[in-house]
ROVEX-410715 format. One record per residue (C-alpha): x, y, z negated; residue number from 1; residue in three letters. Coordinates in steps of 0.1 Angstrom, whole numbers, m for minus. Example, Ala and Ser with C-alpha at 12.3 -4.5 7.8 and 13.67 -1.06 7.14 Angstrom:
# residues 2
LODO,px,py,pz,k,r
LODO,123,m45,m78,1,ala .
LODO,137,m11,m71,2,ser .
//
This chain:
# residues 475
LODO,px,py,pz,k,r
LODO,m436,130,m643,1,unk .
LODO,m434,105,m674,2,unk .
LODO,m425,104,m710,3,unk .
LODO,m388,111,m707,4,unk .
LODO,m374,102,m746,5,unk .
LODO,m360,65,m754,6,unk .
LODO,m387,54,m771,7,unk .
LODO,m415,76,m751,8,unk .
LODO,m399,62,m719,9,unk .
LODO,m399,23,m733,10,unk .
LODO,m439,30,m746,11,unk .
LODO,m443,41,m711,12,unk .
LODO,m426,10,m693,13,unk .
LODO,m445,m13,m711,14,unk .
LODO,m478,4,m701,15,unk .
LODO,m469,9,m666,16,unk .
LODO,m465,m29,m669,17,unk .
LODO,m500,m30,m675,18,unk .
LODO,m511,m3,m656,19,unk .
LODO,m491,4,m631,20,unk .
LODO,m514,5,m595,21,unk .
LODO,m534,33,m616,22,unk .
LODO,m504,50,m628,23,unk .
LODO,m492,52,m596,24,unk .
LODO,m527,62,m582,25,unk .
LODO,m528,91,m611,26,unk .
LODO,m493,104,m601,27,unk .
LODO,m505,104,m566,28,unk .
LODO,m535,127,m566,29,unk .
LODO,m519,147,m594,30,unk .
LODO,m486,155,m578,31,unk .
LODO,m495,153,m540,32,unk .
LODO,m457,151,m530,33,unk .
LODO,m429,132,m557,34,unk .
LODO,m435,121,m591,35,unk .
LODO,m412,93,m612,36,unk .
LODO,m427,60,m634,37,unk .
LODO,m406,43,m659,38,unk .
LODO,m394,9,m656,39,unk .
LODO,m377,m9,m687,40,unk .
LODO,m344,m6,m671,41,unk .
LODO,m351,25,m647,42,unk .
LODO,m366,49,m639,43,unk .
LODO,m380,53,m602,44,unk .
LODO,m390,81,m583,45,unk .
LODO,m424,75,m558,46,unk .
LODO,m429,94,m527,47,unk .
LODO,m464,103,m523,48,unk .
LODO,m459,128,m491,49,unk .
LODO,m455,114,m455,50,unk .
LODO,m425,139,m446,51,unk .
LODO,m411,127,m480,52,unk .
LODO,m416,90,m463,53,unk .
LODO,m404,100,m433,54,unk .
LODO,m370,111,m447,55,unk .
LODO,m368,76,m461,56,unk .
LODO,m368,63,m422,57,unk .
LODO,m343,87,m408,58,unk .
LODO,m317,85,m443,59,unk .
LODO,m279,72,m437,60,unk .
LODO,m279,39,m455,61,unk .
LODO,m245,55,m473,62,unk .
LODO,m268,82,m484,63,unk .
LODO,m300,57,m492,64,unk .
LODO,m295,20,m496,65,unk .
LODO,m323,m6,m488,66,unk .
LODO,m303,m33,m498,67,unk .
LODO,m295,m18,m530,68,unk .
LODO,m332,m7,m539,69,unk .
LODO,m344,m42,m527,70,unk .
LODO,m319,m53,m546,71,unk .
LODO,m326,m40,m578,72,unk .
LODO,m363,m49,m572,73,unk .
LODO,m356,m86,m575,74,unk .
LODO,m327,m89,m594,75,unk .
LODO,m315,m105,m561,76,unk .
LODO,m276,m114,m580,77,unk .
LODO,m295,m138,m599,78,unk .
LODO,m324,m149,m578,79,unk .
LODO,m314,m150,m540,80,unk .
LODO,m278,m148,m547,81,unk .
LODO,m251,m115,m543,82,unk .
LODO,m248,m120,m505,83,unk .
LODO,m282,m106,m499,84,unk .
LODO,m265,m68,m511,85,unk .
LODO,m232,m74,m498,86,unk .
LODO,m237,m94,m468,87,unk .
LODO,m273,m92,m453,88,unk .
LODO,m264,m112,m421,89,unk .
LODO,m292,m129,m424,90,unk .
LODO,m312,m95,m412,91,unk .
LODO,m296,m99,m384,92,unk .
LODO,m303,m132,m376,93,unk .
LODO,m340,m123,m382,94,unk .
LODO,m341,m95,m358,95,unk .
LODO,m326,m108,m329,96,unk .
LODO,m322,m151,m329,97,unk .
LODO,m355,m153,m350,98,unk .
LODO,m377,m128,m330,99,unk .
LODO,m360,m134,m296,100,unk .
LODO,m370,m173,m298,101,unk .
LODO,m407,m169,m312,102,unk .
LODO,m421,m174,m274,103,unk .
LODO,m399,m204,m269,104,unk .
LODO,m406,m219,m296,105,unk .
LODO,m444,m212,m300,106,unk .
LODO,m457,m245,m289,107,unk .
LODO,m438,m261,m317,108,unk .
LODO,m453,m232,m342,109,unk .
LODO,m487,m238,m327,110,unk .
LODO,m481,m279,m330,111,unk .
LODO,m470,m279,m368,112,unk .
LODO,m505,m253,m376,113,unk .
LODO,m526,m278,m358,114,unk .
LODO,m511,m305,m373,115,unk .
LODO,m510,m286,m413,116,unk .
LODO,m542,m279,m414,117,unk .
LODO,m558,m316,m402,118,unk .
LODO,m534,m327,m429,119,unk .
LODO,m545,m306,m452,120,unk .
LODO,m578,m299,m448,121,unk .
LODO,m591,m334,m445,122,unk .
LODO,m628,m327,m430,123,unk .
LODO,m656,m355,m419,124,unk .
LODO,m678,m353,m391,125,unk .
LODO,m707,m346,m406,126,unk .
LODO,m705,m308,m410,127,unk .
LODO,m704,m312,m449,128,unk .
LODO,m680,m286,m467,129,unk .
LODO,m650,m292,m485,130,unk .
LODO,m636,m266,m513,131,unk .
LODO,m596,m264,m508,132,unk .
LODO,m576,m238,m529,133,unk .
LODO,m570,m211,m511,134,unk .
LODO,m534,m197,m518,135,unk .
LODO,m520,m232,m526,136,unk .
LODO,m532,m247,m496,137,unk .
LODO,m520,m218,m471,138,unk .
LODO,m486,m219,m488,139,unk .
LODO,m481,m252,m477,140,unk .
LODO,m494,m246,m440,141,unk .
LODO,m469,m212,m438,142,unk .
LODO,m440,m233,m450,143,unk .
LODO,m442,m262,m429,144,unk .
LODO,m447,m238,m400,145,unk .
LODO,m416,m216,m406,146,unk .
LODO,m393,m245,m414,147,unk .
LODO,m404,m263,m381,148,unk .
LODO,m385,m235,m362,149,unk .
LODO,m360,m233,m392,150,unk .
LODO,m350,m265,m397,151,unk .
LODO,m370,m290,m376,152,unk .
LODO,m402,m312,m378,153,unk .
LODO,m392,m343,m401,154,unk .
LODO,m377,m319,m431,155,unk .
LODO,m408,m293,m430,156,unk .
LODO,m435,m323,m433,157,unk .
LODO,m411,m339,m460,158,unk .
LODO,m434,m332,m494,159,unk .
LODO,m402,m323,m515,160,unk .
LODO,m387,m300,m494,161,unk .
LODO,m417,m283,m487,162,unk .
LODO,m421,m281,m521,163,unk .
LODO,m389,m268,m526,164,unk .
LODO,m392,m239,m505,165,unk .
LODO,m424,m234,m519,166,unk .
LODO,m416,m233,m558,167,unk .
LODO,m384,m211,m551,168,unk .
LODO,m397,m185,m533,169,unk .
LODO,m425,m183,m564,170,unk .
LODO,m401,m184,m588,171,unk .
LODO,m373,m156,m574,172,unk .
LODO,m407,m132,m580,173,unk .
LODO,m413,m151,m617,174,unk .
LODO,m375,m148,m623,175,unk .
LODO,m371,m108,m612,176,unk .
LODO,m401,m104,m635,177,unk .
LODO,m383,m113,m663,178,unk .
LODO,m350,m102,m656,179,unk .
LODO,m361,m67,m655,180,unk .
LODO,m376,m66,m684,181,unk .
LODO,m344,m61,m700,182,unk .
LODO,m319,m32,m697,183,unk .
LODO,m289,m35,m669,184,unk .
LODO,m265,m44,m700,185,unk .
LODO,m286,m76,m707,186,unk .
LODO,m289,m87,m674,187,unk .
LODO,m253,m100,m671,188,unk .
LODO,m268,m124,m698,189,unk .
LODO,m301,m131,m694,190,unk .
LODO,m297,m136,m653,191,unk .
LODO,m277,m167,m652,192,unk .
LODO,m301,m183,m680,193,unk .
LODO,m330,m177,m658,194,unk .
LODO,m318,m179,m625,195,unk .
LODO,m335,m200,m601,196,unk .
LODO,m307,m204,m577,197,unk .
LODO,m287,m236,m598,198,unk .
LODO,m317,m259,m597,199,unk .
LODO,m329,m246,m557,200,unk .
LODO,m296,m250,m547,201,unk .
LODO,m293,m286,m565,202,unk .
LODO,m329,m295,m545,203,unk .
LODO,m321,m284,m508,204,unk .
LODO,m286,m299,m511,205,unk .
LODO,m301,m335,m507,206,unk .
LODO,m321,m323,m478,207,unk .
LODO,m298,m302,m459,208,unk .
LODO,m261,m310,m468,209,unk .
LODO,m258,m338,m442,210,unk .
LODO,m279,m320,m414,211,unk .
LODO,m255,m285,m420,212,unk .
LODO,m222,m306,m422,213,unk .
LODO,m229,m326,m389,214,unk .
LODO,m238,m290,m370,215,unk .
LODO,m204,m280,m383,216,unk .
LODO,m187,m306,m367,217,unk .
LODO,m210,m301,m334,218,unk .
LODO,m196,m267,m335,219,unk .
LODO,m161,m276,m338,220,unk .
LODO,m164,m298,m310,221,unk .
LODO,m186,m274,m286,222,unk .
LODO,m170,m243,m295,223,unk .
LODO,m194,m214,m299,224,unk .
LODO,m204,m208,m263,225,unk .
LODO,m217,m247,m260,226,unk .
LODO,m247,m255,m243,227,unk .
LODO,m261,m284,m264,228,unk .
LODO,m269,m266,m298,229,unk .
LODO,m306,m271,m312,230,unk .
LODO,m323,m242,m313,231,unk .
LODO,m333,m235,m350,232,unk .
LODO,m324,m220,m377,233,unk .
LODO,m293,m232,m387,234,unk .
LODO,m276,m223,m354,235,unk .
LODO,m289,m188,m353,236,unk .
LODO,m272,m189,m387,237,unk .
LODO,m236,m198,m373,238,unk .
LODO,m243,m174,m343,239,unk .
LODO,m238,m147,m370,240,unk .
LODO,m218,m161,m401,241,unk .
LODO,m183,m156,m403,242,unk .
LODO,m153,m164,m431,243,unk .
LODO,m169,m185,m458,244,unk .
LODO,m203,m182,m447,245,unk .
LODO,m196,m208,m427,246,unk .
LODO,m196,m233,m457,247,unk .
LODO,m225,m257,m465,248,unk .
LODO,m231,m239,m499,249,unk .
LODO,m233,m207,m481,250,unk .
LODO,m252,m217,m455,251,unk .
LODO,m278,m236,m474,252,unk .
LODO,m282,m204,m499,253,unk .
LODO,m291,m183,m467,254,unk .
LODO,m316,m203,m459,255,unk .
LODO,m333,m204,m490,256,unk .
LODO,m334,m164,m491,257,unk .
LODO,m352,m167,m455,258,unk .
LODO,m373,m188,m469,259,unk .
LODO,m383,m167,m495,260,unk .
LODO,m388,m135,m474,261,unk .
LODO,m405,m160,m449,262,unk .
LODO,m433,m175,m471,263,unk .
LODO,m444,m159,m502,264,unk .
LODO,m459,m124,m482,265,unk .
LODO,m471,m142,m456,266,unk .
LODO,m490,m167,m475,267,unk .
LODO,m506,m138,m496,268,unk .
LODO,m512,m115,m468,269,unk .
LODO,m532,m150,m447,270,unk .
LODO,m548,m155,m477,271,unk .
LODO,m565,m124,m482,272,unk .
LODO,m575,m118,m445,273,unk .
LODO,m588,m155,m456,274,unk .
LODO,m613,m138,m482,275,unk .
LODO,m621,m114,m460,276,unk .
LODO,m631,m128,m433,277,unk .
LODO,m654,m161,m458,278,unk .
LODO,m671,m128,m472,279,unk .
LODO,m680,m112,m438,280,unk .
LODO,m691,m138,m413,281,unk .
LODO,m705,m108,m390,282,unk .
LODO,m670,m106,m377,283,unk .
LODO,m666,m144,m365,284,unk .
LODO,m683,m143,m335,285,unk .
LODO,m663,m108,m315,286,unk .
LODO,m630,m125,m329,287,unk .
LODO,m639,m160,m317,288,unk .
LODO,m646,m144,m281,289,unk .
LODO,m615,m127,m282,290,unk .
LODO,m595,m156,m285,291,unk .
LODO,m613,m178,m266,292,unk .
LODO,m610,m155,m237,293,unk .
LODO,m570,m148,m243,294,unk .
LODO,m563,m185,m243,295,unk .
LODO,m585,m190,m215,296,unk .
LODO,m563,m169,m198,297,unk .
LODO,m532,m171,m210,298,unk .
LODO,m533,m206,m230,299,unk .
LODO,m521,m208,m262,300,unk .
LODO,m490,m185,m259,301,unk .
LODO,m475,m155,m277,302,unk .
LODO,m489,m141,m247,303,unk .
LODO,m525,m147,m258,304,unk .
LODO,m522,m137,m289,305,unk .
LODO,m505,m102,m283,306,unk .
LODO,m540,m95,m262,307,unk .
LODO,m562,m102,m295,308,unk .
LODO,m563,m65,m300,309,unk .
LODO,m594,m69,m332,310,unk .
LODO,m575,m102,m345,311,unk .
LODO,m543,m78,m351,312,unk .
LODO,m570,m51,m360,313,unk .
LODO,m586,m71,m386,314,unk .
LODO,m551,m85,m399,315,unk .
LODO,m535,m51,m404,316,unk .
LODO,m571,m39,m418,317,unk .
LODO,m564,m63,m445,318,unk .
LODO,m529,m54,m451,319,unk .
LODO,m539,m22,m452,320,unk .
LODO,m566,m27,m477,321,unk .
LODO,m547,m52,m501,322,unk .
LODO,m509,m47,m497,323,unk .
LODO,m483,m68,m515,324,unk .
LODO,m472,m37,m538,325,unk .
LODO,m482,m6,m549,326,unk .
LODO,m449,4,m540,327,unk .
LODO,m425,1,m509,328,unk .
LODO,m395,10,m491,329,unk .
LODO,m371,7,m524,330,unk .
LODO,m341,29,m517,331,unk .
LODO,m309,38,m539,332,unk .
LODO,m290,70,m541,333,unk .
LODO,m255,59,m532,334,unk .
LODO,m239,90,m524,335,unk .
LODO,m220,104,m551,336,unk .
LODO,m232,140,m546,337,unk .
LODO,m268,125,m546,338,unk .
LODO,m295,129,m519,339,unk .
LODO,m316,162,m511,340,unk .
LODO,m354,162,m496,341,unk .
LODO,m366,178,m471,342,unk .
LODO,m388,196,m492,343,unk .
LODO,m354,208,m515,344,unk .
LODO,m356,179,m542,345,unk .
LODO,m325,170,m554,346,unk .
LODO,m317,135,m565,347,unk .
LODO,m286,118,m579,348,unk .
LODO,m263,90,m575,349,unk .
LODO,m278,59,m590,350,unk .
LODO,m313,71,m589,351,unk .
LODO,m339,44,m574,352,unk .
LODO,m368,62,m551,353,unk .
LODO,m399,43,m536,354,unk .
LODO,m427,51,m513,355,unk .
LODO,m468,50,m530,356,unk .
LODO,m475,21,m507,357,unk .
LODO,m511,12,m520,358,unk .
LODO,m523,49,m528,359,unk .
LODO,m508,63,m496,360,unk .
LODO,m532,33,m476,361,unk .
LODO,m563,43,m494,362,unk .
LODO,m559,82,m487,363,unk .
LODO,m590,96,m475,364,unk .
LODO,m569,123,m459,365,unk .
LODO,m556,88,m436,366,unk .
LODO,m581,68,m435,367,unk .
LODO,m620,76,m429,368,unk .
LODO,m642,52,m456,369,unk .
LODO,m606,40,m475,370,unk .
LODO,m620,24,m497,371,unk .
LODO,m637,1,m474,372,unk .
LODO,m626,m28,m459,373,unk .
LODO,m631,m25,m419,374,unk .
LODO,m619,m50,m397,375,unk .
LODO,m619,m32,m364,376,unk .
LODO,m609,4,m376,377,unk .
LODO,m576,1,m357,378,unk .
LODO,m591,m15,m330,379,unk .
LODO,m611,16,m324,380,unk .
LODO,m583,36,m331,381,unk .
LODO,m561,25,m305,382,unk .
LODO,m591,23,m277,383,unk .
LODO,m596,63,m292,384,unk .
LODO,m562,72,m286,385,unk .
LODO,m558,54,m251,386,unk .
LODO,m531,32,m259,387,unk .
LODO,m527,m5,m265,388,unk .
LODO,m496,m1,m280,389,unk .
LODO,m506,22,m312,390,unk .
LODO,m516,9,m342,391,unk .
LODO,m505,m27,m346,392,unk .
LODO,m496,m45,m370,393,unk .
LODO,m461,m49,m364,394,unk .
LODO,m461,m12,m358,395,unk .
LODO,m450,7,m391,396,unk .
LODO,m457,48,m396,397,unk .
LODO,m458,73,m424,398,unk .
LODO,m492,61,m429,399,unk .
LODO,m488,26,m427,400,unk .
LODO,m460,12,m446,401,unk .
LODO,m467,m24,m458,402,unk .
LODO,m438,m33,m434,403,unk .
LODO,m415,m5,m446,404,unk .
LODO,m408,16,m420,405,unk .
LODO,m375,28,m391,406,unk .
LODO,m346,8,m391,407,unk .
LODO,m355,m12,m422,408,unk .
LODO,m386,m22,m415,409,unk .
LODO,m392,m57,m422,410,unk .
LODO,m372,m73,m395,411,unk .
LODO,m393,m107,m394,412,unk .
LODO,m426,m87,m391,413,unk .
LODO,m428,m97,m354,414,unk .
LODO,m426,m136,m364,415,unk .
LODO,m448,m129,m398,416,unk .
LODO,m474,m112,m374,417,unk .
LODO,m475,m142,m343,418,unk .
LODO,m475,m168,m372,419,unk .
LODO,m509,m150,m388,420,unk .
LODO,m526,m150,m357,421,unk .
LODO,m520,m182,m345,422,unk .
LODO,m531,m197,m381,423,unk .
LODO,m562,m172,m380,424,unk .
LODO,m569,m184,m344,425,unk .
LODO,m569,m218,m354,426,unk .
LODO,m592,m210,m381,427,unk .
LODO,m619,m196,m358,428,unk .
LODO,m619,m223,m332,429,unk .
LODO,m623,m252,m356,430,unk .
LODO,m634,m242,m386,431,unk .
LODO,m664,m223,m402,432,unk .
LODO,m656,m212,m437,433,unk .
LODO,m674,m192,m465,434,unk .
LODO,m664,m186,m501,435,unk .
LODO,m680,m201,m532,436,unk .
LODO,m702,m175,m545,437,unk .
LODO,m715,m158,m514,438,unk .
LODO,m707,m121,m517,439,unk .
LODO,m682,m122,m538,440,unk .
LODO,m647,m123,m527,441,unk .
LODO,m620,m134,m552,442,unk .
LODO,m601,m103,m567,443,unk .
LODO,m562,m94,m562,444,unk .
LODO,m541,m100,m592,445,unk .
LODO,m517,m71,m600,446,unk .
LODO,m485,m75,m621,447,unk .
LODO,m467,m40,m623,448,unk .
LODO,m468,m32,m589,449,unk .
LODO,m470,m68,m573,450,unk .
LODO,m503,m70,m558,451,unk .
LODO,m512,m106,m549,452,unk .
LODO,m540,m130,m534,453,unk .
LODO,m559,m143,m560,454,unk .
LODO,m542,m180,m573,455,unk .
LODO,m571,m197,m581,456,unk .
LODO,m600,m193,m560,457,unk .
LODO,m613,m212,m534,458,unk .
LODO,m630,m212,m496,459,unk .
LODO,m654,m237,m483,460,unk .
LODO,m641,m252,m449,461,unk .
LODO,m661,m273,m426,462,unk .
LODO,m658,m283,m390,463,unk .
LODO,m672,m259,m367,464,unk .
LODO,m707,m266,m365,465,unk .
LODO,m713,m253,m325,466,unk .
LODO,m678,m254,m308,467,unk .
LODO,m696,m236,m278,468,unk .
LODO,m718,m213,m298,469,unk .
LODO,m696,m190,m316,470,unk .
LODO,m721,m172,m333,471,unk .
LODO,m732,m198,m348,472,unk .
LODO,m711,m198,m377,473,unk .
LODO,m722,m167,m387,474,unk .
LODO,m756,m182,m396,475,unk .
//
């Protein structure tokens, strides 16, 4: 279970700092069910069983808090702001406005990657390459398309605030980082110091101060049941907010934690199904079909792309086989006489408890060949089993948990998942891509237990060489 004296427990922080994906893995195939890792300021009980996980999904949030774990996880008083904990609202807005408007609004989702990727991904005609950097460049592309439904198509194409988003959302994981590295009685002065919030909040205020302060007065004037309201994100905001939420600082804070949630795993989960698929150009040619044939049928529509059955295959496939974390589904003990497993362990109030995301997802026991990547596994799977609806990517289980799982489950997964498609789509009907050194795909960079796309690499884009011969870009 870990060192458990001060200064054994501090010596084992640090290292898990270092170490911690093969800590976790050690814990995992040692102690088969539960085993704890020290943090600097906690400790934090993993779950390595799936009936363990399982009693993560079907917990009363007054018994085990999401929030709270999450919470803790990024330091979320002095990154995203207190009203993430206290008054989630925003999760709300994210399950039903968000996910109930993503077929409506998919032309203008479909318009902005079209229009992100010509911009920046300048290509000739002569079917020479171009080198782009990966991650930075998909950043850009995922925040201009989430802010074209959040906030409309000038802001998202203006370079600042697309910037803006952009650099916050990197720096509330930067900030948490470093907040956590000291104990809960320092954080009260160390957070403030190194807060991003002051200087995002100072940014978006000269982009979205006028634009939030003239919807206020719409509303006052319409009343809340008014037809003429723009569909976006800063009406599905005041669909929901209440009391002084309804402010311009308030409202403009929520939509930078949206934001964040919106583009940093997203851009790291495109960009290693990116790698992927520049390494292994045997799988172009089925996916290309696939959505040629939807969108033949369907045109580009949500439609289309919920009957890409390998394209979700091959994006979940890579979730599966990177991940964002070694560890998921953060949970505190809240109730004050502490929170029994099903298998009898007892923990109490205060302790934080956490689910062995990355070791659970290369499992032998779960998957056949874990340890290699294979685009269509789930694709097979769900033909196996009969049924179109198992094993998607939006679809969470004690086995797959990159999207947490029940009731908290990452409530913009069904946006998160549409947006990858369409961006992966567009990928395979213009462009052929590789990677620099063929054969080699750029390796994941962990910190603790942040597992991320690597920053620095590259992939080789050209137009596609033989619009009508998808194969062709296999060659």
């Amino acid at each position: 279970m870990g060192p458990s004296g001060p200064i054994s427990s501090y010596r084992g922080a640090l290292k898990y700092i270092r170490n911690a994906p093969k800590i976790i893995q050690e814990g995992y195939n040692k102690h088969k069910s539960i085993f704890r890792v020290p943090y600097l300021d906690r400790w934090v009980v993993v779950l390595s069983a799936p009936k363990l996980i399982e009693d993560l999904r079907t917990a009363h949030d007054e018994d085990l808090s999401a929030a709270h774990g999450f919470g803790a996880t990024l330091a979320v008083d002095y990154t995203l702001g207190a009203g993430f904990v206290t008054n989630p609202y925003h999760v709300r807005v994210i399950q039903s406005s968000l996910t109930r408007n993503i077929a409506s609004r998919f032309a203008d989702m479909k318009d902005e990657i079209s229009t992100a990727f010509r911009d920046e991904i300048p290509l000739a005609d002569d079917q020479s390459w171009i080198a782009v950097p990966a991650l930075k460049t998909i950043l850009r592309i995922v925040s201009r398309t989430s802010n074209r439904l959040f906030v409309g198509i000038e802001l998202c194409r203006d370079p600042d605030y697309r910037d803006l988003v952009i650099e916050y959302a990197e720096d509330v994981i930067k900030r948490a980082k470093i907040i956590n590295l000291f104990p809960n009685v320092l954080k009260p002065l160390v957070g403030p110091l190194v807060s991003p919030l002051p200087r995002g909040m100072a940014r978006a205020k000269k982009h979205l101060v006028s634009m939030i302060e003239e919807r206020l007065r719409q509303e006052n004037g319409f009343g809340p049941n008014a037809g003429a309201r723009s569909n976006d994100l800063i009406s599905w905001l005041l669909e929901h907010a209440t009391g002084d939420e309804r402010t311009v600082e308030k409202l403009i804070q929520r939509i930078l934690m949206i934001n964040f949630v919106a583009i940093h795993t997203t851009s790291n989960s495109f960009t290693q199904a990116l790698y992927h698929l520049a390494l292994s150009p045997e799988y172009v040619a089925p996916l290309r079909e696939e959505v040629e044939a939807a969108v033949r049928e369907e045109g580009w529509t949500k439609a289309a792309m919920g009957k890409c059955s390998k394209l979700d295959s091959f994006l979940r496939e890579s979730q599966r086989f990177n991940g964002v974390s070694a560890i998921n589904m953060n949970r505190m003990v809240m109730n004050p006489a502490g929170f029994t497993f099903s298998d009898g362990t007892h923990l109490p109030s205060g302790s934080y408890v956490a689910a062995a995301t990355y070791a659970t997802h290369h499992d032998e026991a779960h998957y056949e060949n874990a340890e290699v990547f294979d685009g269509f596994r789930f694709a097979r799977m769900r033909d196996a089993e009969g049924d179109p609806g198992k094993f998607q990517m939006v679809t969470p289980g004690t086995t797959y948990i990159s999207f947490g799982l029940g009731r908290h489950a990452c409530p913009g997964r069904f946006f998160a998942v549409t947006e990858l498609k369409v961006m992966m789509a567009h990928i395979l009907e213009n462009y052929d891509v590789k990677l620099e050194q063929d054969g080699v795909r750029p390796p994941s960079e962990w910190f603790g237990t942040t597992c991320g796309a690597n920053r620095t690499a590259k992939v080789l884009f050209r137009k596609r060489a033989l619009k009508g011969n998808p194969a062709d870009a296999a060659a």
